[in-house]
C-alpha positions as CSV (number, residue, x, y, z in Angstrom):
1,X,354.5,75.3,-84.5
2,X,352.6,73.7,-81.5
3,X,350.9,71.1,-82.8
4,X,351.7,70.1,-85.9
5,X,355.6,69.5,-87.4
6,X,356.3,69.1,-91.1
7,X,358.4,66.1,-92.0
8,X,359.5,65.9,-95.2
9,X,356.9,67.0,-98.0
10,X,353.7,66.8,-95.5
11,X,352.5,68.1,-92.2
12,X,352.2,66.0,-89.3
13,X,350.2,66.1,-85.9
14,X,347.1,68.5,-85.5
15,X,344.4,66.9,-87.9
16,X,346.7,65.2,-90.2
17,X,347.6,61.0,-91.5
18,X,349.5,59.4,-88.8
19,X,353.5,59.0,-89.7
20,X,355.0,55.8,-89.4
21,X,358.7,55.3,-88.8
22,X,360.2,51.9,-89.5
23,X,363.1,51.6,-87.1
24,X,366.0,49.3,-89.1
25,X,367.9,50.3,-86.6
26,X,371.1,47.9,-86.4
27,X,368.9,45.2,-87.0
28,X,370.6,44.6,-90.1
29,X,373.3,43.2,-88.7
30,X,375.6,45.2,-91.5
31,X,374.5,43.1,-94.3
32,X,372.9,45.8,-97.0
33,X,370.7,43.5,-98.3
34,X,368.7,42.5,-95.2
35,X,368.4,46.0,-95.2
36,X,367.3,46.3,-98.8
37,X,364.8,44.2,-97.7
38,X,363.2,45.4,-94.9
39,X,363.1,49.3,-97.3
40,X,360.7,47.6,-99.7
41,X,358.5,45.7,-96.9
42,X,358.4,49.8,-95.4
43,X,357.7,51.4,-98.5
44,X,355.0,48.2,-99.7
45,X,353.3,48.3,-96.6
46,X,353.2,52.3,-96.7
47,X,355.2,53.1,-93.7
48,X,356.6,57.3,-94.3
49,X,360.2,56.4,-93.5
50,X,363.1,54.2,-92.8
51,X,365.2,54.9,-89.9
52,X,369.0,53.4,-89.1
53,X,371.2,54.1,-86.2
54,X,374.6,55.9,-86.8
55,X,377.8,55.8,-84.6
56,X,381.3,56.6,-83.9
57,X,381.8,53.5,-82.4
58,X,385.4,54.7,-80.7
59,X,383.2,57.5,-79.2
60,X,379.6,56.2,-79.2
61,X,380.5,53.0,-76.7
62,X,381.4,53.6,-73.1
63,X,384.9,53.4,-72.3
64,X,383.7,50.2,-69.9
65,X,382.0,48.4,-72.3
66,X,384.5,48.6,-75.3
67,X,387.3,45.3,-74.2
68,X,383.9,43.5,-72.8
69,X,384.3,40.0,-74.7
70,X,381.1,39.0,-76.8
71,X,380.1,36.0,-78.3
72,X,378.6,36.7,-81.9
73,X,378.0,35.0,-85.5
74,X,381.9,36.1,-86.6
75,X,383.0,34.7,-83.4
76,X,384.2,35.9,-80.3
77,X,385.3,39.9,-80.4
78,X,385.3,42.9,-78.1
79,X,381.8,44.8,-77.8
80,X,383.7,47.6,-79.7
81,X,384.8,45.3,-82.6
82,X,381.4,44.1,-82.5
83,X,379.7,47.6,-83.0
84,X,382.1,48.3,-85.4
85,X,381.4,45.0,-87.6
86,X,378.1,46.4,-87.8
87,X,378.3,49.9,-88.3
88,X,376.9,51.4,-91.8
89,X,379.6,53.8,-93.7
90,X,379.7,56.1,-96.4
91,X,379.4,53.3,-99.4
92,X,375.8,51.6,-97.5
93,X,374.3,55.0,-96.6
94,X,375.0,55.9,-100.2
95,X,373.4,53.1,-101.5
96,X,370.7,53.6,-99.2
97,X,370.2,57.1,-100.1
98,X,370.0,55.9,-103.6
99,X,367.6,53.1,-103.2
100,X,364.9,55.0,-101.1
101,X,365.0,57.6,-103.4
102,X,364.3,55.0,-106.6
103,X,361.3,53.4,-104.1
104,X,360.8,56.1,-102.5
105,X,360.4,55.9,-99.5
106,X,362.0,59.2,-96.6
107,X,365.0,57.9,-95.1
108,X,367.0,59.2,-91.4
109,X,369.3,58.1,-88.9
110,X,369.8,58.6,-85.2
111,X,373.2,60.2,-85.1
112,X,375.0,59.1,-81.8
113,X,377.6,61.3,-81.8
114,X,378.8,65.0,-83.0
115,X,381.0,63.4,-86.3
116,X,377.7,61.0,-86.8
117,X,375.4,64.2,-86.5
118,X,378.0,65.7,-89.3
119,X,378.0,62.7,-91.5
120,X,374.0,62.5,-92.0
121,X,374.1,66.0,-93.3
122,X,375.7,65.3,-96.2
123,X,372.1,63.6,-97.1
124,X,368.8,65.6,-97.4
125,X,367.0,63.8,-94.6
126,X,363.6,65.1,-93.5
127,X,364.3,65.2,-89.4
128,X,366.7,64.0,-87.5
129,X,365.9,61.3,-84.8
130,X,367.1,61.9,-81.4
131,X,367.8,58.8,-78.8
132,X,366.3,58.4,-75.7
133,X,370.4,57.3,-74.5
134,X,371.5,60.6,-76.4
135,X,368.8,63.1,-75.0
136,X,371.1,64.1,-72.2
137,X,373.7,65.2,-74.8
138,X,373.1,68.8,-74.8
139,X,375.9,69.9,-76.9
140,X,374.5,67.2,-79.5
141,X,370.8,68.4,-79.1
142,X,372.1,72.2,-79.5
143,X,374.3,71.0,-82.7
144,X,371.4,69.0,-84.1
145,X,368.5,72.1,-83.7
146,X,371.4,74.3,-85.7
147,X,371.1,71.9,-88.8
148,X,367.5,73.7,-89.0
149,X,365.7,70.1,-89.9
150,X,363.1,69.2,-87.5
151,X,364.3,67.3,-84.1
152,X,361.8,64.1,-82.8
153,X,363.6,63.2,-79.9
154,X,362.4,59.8,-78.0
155,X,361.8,60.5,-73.9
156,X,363.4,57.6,-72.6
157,X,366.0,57.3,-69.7
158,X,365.6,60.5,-68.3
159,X,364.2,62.2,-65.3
160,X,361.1,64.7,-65.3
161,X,363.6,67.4,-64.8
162,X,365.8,66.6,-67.5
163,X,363.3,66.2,-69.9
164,X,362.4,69.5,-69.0
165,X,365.8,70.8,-69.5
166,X,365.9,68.7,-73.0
167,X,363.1,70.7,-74.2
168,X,363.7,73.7,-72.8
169,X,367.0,73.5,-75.1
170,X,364.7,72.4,-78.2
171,X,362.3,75.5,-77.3
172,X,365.4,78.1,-77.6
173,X,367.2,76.2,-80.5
174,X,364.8,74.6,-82.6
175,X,361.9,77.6,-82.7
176,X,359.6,75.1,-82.0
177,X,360.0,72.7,-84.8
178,X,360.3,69.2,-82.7
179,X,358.8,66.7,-81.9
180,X,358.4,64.1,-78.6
181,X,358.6,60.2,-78.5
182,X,357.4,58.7,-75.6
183,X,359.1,55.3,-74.9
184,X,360.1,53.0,-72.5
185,X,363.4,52.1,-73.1
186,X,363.9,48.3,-72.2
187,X,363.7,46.2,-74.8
188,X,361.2,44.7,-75.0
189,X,359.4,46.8,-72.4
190,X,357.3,45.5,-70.1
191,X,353.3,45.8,-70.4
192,X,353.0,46.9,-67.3
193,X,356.0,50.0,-67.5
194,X,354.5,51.7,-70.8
195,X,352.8,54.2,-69.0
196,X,350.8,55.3,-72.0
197,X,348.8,57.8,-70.3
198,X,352.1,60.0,-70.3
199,X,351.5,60.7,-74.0
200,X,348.7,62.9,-72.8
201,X,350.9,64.6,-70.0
202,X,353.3,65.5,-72.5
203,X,350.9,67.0,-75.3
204,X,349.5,69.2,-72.3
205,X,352.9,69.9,-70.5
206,X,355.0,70.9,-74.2
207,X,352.0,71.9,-76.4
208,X,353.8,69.4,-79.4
209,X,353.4,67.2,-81.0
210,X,353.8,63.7,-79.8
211,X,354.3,60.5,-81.1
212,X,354.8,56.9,-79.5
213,X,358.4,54.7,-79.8
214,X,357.4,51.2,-79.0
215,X,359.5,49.0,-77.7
216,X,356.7,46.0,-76.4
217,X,356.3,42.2,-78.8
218,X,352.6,42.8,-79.4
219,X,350.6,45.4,-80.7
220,X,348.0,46.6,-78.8
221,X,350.4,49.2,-76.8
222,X,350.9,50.9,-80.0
223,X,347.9,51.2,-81.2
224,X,346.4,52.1,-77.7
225,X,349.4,55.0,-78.1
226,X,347.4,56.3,-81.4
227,X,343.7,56.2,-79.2
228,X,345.4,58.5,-76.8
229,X,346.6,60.9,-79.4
230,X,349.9,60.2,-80.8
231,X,350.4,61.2,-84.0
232,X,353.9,59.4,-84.9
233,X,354.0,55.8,-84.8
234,X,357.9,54.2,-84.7
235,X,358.6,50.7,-84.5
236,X,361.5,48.4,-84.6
237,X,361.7,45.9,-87.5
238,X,363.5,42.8,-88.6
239,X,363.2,39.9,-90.8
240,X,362.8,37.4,-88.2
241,X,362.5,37.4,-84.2
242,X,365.2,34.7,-84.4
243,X,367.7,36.8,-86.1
244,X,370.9,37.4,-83.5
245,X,370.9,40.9,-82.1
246,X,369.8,42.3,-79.2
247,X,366.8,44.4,-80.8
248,X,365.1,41.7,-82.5
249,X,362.9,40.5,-80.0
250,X,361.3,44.4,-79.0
251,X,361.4,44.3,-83.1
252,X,358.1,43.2,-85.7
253,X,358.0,41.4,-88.2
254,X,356.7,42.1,-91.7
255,X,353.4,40.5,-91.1
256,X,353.5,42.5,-88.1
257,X,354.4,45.6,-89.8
258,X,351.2,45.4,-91.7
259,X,348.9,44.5,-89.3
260,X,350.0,47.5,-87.0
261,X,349.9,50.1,-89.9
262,X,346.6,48.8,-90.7
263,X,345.3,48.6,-87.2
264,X,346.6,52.3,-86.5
265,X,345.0,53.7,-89.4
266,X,341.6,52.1,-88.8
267,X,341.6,54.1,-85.1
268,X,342.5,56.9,-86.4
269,X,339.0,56.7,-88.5
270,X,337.4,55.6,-85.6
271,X,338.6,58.4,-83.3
272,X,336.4,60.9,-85.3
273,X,336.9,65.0,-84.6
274,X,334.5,64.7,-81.3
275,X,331.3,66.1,-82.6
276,X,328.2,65.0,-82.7
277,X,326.4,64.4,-86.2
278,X,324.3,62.4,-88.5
279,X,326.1,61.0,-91.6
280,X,323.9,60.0,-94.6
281,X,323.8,56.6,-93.5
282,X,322.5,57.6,-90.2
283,X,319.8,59.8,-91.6
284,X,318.6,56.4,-94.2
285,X,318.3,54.5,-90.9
286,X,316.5,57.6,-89.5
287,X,314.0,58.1,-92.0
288,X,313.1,54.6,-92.0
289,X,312.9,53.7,-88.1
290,X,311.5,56.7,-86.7
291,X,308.1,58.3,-86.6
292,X,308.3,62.3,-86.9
């Protein structure tokens, strides 16, 4: 396909609207309704799709991390009891389902693991979202191209050579149909690590299409990501910067939200298709100003 992908009922990349991803994430904290909420700021704001993260926890966490004693609002636990506090199951992504469908508004996950990857398909999701700390799981990138949906998999965390490899496994499993998210992966990322011009490197080096995973507090980055010719926008979201969690800070706001969506759009319309030509405003202003 190149360079365009189609996600859900429209085409994206090429000459096409920019999609916008509004990563939930975990940053509801497993309450539904903070994630009810933060739906209908996506879908009122126009944002293409809400995005959650989905985990085995008893497989997702590293065995090293699991007994590692945190301090968090239900007191102090295990990181594993932690993750699985927060974890979404069958009754949330049902009601989820449901609700986005009533708004609607597209809806996907970022499966973390093979049963995760199994448990999404049970919903008619328009792509499935693949982690820059999952890209090095083969035998989940190979699983994930055989569910036939499109693949946008983030490019964080790994080495020239094994994004390479990463795609060379999309190219022979997917038939093309992917897309790449360029990202730093700290949260929040440092301005000076975005490296934005890479966006360009990998539209040349994969001939896809590529969008931009911001991880940053502000928004210029992002919308400097759209000048330079992404054509998928994904940001983190929360209620508030002061929520607890770990991804809040790299997260906006709704305010934010629309200012970005807003902001992207208007560059797009800026960025024009590159020829030169006189628009019928132009010519008035001609006519008027010039002797001929």
């Amino acid at each position: 396909m190149g360079n365009q992908i189609k996600l859900g009922d429209r085409y994206v990349g090429k000459d096409n609207k920019l999609y916008f991803i509004s990563e939930i994430g975990i940053n509801h904290n497993g309450d539904i309704n903070v994630a009810k909420r933060l739906i209908d700021a996506s879908y009122a704001i126009g944002w293409d799709c809400v995005k959650f993260q989905k985990r085995t926890p008893d497989i997702a966490v590293p065995d090293d991390q699991k007994n590692v004693i945190r301090s968090t609002p239900w007191g102090e636990m295990t990181y594993l009891d932690y993750k699985k506090k927060i974890e979404f199951g069958q009754e949330e992504y049902d009601y989820i389902d449901q609700y986005c469908k009533y708004k609607p508004i597209a809806w996907t996950a970022s499966p973390w693991d093979m049963p995760s990857l199994e448990f999404l398909l049970q919903y008619d999701v328009p792509f499935i979202k693949i982690a820059s700390a999952t890209n090095g799981n083969y035998e989940l990138l190979i699983e994930a191209c055989k569910t036939g949906k499109p693949i946008l998999m983030s490019t964080g965390m790994c080495t020239q050579d094994e994004l390479d490899k990463a795609v060379s496994i999309l190219e022979d499993h997917s038939d093309g149909n992917y897309a790449l998210m360029h990202t730093n992966s700290v949260y929040p990322a440092p301005i000076d690590g975005l490296n934005l011009r890479y966006i360009q490197t990998l539209k040349k080096r994969y001939n896809c299409v590529v969008g931009y995973s911001g991880h940053e507090q502000n928004l210029e980055p992002t919308v400097a990501a759209v000048t330079l010719g992404a054509d998928i926008v994904e940001r983190h979201v929360t209620l508030s910067h002061d929520m607890w969690g770990t991804d809040q800070k790299a997260s906006l706001e709704i305010n934010a939200m629309y200012m970005l969506y807003h902001r992207c759009i208007d560059i797009q319309r800026m960025m024009g298709d590159g020829e030169k030509k006189l628009d019928e405003e132009e010519l008035k202003v001609r006519k008027k100003l010039r002797v001929e």
